[in-house]
C-alpha positions as a printed NumPy array, in Angstrom:
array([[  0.   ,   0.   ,   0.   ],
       [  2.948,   2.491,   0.851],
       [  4.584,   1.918,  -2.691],
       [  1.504,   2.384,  -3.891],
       [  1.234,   5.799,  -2.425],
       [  4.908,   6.093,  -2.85 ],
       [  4.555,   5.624,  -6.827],
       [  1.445,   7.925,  -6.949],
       [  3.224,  10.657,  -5.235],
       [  5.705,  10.347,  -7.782],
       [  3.487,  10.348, -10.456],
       [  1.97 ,  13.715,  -9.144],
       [  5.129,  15.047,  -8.972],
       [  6.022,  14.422, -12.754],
       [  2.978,  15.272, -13.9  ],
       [  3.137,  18.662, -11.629],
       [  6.128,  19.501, -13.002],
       [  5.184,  18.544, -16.883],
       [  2.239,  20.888, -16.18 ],
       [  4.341,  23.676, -15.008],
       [  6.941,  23.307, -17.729],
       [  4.155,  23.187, -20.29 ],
       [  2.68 ,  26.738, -18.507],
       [  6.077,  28.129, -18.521],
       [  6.205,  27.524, -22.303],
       [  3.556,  29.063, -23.487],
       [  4.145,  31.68 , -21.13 ],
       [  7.342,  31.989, -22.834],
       [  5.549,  32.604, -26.224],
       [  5.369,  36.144, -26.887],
       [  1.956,  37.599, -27.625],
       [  2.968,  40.113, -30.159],
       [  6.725,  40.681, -31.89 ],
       [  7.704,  43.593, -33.228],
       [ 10.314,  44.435, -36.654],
       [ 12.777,  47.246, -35.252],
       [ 13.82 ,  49.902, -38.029],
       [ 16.266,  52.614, -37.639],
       [ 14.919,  54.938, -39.674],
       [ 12.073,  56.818, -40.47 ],
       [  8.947,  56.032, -42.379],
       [  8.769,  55.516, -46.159],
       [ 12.352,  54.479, -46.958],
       [ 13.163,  51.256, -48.576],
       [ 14.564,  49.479, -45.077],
       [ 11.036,  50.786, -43.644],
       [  9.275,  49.429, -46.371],
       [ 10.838,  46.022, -46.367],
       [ 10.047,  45.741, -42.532],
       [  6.458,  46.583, -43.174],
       [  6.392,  43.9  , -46.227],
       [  7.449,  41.597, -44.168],
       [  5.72 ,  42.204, -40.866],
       [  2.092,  41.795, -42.827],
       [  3.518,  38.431, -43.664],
       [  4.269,  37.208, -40.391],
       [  1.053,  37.664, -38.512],
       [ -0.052,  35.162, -40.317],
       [  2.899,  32.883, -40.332],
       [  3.371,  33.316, -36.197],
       [ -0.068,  33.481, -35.72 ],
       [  0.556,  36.918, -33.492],
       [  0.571,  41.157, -34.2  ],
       [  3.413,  41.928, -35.797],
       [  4.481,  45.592, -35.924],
       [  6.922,  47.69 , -37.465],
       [  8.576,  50.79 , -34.856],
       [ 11.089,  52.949, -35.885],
       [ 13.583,  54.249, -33.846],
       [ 14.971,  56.531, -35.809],
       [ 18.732,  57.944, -35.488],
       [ 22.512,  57.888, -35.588],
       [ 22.304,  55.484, -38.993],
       [ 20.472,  52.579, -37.276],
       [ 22.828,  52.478, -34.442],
       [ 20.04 ,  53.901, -32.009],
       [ 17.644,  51.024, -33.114],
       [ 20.877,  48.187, -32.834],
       [ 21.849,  49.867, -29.445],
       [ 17.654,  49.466, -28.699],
       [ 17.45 ,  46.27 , -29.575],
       [ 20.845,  44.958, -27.853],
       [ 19.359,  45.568, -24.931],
       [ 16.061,  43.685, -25.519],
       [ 14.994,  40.521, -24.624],
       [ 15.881,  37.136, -27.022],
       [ 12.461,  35.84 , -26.598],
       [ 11.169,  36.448, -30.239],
       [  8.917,  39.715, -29.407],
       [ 12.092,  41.872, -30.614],
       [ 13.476,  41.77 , -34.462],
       [ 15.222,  44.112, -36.25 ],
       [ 15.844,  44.957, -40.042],
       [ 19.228,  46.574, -40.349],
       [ 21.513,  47.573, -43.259],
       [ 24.906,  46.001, -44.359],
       [ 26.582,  49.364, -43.371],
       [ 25.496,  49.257, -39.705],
       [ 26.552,  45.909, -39.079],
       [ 29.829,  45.72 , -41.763],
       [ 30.835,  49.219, -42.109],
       [ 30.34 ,  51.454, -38.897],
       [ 32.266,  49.005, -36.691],
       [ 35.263,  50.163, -38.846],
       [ 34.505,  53.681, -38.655],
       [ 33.068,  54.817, -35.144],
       [ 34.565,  54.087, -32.26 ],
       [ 33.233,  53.794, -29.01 ],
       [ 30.326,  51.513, -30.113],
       [ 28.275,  50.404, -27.174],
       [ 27.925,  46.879, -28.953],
       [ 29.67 ,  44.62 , -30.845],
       [ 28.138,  43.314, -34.316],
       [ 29.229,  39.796, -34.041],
       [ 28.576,  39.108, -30.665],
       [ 25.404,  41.153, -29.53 ],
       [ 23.122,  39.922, -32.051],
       [ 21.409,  36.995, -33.356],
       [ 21.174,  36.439, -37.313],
       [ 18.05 ,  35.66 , -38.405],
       [ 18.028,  35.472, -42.08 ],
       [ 19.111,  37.989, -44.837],
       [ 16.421,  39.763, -46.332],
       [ 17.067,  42.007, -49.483],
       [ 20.237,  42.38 , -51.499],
       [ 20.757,  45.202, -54.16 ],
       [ 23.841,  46.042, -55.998],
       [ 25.513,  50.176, -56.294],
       [ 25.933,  51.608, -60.015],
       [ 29.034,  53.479, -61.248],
       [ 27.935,  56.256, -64.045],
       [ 29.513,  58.734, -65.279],
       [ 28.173,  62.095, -67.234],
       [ 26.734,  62.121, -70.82 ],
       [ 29.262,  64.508, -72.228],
       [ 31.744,  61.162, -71.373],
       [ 32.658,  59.383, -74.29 ],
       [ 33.644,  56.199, -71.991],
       [ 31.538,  53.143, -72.81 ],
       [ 32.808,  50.817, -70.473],
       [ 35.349,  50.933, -67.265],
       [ 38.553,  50.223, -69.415],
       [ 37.853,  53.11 , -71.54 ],
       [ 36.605,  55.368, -68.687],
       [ 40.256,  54.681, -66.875],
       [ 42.156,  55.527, -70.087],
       [ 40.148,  58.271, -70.527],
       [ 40.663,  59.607, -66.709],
       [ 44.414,  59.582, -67.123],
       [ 43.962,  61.763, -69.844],
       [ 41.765,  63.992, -68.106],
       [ 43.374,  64.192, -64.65 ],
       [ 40.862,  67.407, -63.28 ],
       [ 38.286,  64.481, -63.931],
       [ 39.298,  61.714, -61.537],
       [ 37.003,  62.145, -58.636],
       [ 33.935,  60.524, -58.103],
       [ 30.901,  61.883, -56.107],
       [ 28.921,  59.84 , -53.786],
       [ 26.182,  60.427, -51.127],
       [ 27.838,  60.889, -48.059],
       [ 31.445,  60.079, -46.712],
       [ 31.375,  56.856, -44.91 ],
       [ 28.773,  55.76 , -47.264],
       [ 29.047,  52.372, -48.747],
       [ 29.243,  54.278, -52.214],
       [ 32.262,  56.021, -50.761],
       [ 34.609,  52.523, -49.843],
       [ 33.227,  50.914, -53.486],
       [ 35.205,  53.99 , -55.027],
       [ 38.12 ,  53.245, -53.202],
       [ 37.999,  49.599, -53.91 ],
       [ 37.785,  50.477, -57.302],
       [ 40.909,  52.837, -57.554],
       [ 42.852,  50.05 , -55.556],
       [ 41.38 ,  47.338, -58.144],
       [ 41.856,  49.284, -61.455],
       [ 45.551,  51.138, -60.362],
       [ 43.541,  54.72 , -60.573],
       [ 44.155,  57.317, -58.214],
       [ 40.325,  58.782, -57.46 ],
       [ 39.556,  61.322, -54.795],
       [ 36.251,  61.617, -53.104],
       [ 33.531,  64.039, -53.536],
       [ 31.418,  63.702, -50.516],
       [ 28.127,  65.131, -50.89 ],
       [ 24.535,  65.744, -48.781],
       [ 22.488,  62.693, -50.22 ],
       [ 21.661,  61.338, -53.742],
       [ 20.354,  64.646, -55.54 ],
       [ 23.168,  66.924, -54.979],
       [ 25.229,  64.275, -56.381],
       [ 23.252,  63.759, -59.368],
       [ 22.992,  67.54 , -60.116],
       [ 26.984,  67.514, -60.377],
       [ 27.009,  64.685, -62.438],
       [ 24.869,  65.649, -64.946],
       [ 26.156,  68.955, -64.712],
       [ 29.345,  67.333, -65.477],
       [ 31.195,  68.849, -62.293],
       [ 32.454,  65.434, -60.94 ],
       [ 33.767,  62.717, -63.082],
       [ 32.18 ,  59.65 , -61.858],
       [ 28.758,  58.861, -59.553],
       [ 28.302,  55.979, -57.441],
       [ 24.957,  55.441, -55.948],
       [ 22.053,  52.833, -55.553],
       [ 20.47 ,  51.778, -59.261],
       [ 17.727,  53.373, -58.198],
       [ 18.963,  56.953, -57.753],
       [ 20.335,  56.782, -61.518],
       [ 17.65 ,  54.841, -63.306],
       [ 15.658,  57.266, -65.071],
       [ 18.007,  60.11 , -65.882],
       [ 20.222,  56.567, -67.884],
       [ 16.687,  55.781, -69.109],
       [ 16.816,  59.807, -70.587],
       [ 20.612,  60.381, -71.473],
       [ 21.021,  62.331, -69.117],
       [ 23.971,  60.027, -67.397],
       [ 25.004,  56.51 , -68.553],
       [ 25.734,  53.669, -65.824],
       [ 28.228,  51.752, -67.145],
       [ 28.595,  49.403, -64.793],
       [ 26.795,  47.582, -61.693],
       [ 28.252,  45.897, -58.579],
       [ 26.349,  42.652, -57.434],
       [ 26.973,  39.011, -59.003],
       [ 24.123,  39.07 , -61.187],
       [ 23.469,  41.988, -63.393],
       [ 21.362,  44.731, -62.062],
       [ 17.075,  44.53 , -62.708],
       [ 16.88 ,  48.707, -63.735],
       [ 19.738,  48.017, -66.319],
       [ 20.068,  44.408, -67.834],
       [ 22.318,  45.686, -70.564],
       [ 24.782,  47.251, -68.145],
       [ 27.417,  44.426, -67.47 ],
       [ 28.711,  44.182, -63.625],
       [ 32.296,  45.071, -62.801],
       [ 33.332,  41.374, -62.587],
       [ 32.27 ,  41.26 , -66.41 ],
       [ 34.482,  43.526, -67.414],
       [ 37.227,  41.965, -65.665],
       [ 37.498,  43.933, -62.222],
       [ 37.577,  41.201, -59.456],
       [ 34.741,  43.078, -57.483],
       [ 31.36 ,  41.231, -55.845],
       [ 30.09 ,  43.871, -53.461],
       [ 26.185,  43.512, -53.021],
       [ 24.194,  45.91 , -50.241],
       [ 22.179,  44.425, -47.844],
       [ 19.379,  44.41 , -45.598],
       [ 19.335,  41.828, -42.493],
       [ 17.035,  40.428, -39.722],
       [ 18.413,  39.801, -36.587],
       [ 17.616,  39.446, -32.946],
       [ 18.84 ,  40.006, -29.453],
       [ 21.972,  37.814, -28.57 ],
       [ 21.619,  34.355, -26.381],
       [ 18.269,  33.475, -28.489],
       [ 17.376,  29.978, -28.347],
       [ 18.342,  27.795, -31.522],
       [ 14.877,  26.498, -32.115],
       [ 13.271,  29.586, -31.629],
       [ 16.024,  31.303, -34.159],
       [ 15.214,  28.453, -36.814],
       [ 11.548,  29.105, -37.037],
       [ 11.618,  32.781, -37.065],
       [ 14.086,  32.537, -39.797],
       [ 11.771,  29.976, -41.943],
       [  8.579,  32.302, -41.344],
       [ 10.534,  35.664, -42.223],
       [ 11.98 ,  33.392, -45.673],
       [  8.354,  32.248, -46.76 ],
       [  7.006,  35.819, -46.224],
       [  9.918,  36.861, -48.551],
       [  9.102,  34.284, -50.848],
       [  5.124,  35.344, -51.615],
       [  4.843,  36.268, -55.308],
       [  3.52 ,  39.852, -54.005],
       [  6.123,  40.931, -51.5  ],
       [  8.618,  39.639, -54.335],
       [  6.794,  41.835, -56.7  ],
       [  6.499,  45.526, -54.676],
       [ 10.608,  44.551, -53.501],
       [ 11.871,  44.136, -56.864],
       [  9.739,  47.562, -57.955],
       [ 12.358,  49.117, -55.327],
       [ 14.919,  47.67 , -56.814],
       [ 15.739,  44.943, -53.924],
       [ 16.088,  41.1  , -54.879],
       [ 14.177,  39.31 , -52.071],
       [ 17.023,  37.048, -50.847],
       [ 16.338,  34.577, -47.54 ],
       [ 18.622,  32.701, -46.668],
       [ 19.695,  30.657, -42.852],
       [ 21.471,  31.896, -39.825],
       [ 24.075,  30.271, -40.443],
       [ 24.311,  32.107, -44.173],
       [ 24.101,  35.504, -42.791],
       [ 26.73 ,  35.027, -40.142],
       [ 28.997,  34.032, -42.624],
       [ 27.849,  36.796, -45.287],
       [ 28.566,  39.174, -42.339],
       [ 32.372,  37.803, -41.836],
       [ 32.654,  38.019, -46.104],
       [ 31.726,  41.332, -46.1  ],
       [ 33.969,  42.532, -43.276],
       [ 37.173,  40.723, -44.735],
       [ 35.789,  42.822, -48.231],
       [ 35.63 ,  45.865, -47.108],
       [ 38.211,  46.509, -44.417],
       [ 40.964,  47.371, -46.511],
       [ 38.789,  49.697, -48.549],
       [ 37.818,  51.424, -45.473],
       [ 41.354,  51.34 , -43.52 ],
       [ 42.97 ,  52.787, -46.898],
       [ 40.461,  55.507, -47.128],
       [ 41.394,  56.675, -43.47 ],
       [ 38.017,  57.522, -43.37 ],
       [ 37.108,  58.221, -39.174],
       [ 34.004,  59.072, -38.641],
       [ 32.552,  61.146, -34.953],
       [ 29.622,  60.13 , -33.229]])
């Protein structure tokens, strides 16, 4: 009779504490998530994170929102979301230059890129465009560099910002094709392309987008493309690699979460956020924007990441580009 008690006892006990694992688990569960964005409303990262987060509250079967935190390139939202729990209420959708690039450039950085976050899956890739005025006679990056050593006033090139991504492409370019290139920083994507079709700088690097429809009007010609694949806005335009300079440097966008998130957890958000990439719609209004829709695994994304650091660190250490906080 004792054992008998003895073994029901037991049984009570496993099945008490089965019961409060199971409680604790769905506790766990969040009951809404949310897609951090460092930036504000209406740009492409923004509208990506809102593509995506209409996807998912269907996938995870919870509210998904989109908040931006606007400020300090993204590094407001990564600081934010750093600090956030790694229980799958918290994503964020970041750009390749806050996770490759300003670790190179700022110092002081109250978190570290490799070890404070949790790759999810990449999200968007898009290439940068080198173009050049339409006065330029150049029809191709050979005949652009023989033509810039014979017109030395000419051999700058104008990009968005310093510290840009557009900005360490033009001095990976120099180092690749033996040019020497300064740097025309400017306030954004319009000033630029007022100077280049103006003809005041010699060469423009920007997003596709920014050049598209002044190439479209003869207004500037893009003569070449950065990515592996040939740019969507310019399928004639043949990527440096195709004209024989040994670049493959593709922007991104990125999902990632707080560090110390559980594998299992980090597998299925990564699967929902790659089917909601992969719906012929989200494809669609992405590819409008000029983004290719690109998921991939944790795994892929953490090693993209170390790529793209090894890629671009001696562009940015030759530029001796610093930037302050």
């Amino acid at each position: 009779m004792s054992k008998t008690i003895s073994a029901l006892g037991s049984f009570a006990k496993l099945a008490g504490t089965a019961l409060a694992l199971s409680c604790s688990l769905v506790m766990a569960q969040p009951q809404s998530a949310r897609i951090v964005v460092g930036f504000p409303p209406g740009g492409s990262a923004d509208i990506t994170a809102r593509l995506i987060a209409d996807q998912l509250k269907d996938s995870l079967g919870i509210p998904v929102r989109v908040e931006n935190r606007a400020g300090a390139g993204g590094r407001v939202a990564a600081q934010h979301v750093k600090e956030s729990a790694p229980d799958g209420a918290t994503m964020m959708l970041v750009p390749f230059a806050v996770m490759v690039i300003q670790p190179m450039v700022f110092s002081g950085l109250k978190y570290d890129t490799t070890r404070d976050f949790t790759p999810l899956t990449t999200a968007v890739s898009f290439p940068l465009a080198i173009a050049i005025g339409a006065s330029n006679p150049s029809r191709d990056l050979q005949s652009l560099a023989t033509w810039l050593k014979s017109h030395p006033a000419k051999a700058n090139y104008g990009t968005p910002g310093a510290g840009s991504m557009p900005h360490f492409l033009g001095e990976m370019l120099a180092q690749r094709m033996n040019l020497t290139l300064t740097h025309v920083p400017f306030q954004g994507g319009a000033p630029l392309l007022i100077n280049l079709i103006g003809d005041q700088i010699g060469i423009g690097i920007d997003t596709p987008a920014e050049f598209a429809e002044n190439h479209r009007a003869g207004k500037v010609r893009v003569l070449a493309t950065s990515g592996a694949t040939r740019a969507s806005q310019f399928p004639d335009v043949r990527t440096l690699r195709e004209q024989g300079v040994d670049i493959d440097a593709s922007a991104w966008f990125g999902m990632f979460a707080p560090a110390g998130m559980d594998r299992a957890l980090t597998v299925k958000l990564s699967a929902a956020i790659g089917q909601a990439l992969r719906a012929p719609a989200v494809v669609q209004r992405l590819s409008s924007l000029g983004l290719t829709a690109e998921p991939g695994t944790p795994d892929a994304l953490r090693d993209r990441m170390s790529r793209d650091i090894a890629l671009w660190g001696p562009a940015v250490k030759a530029s001796g580009f610093k930037a302050s906080q």
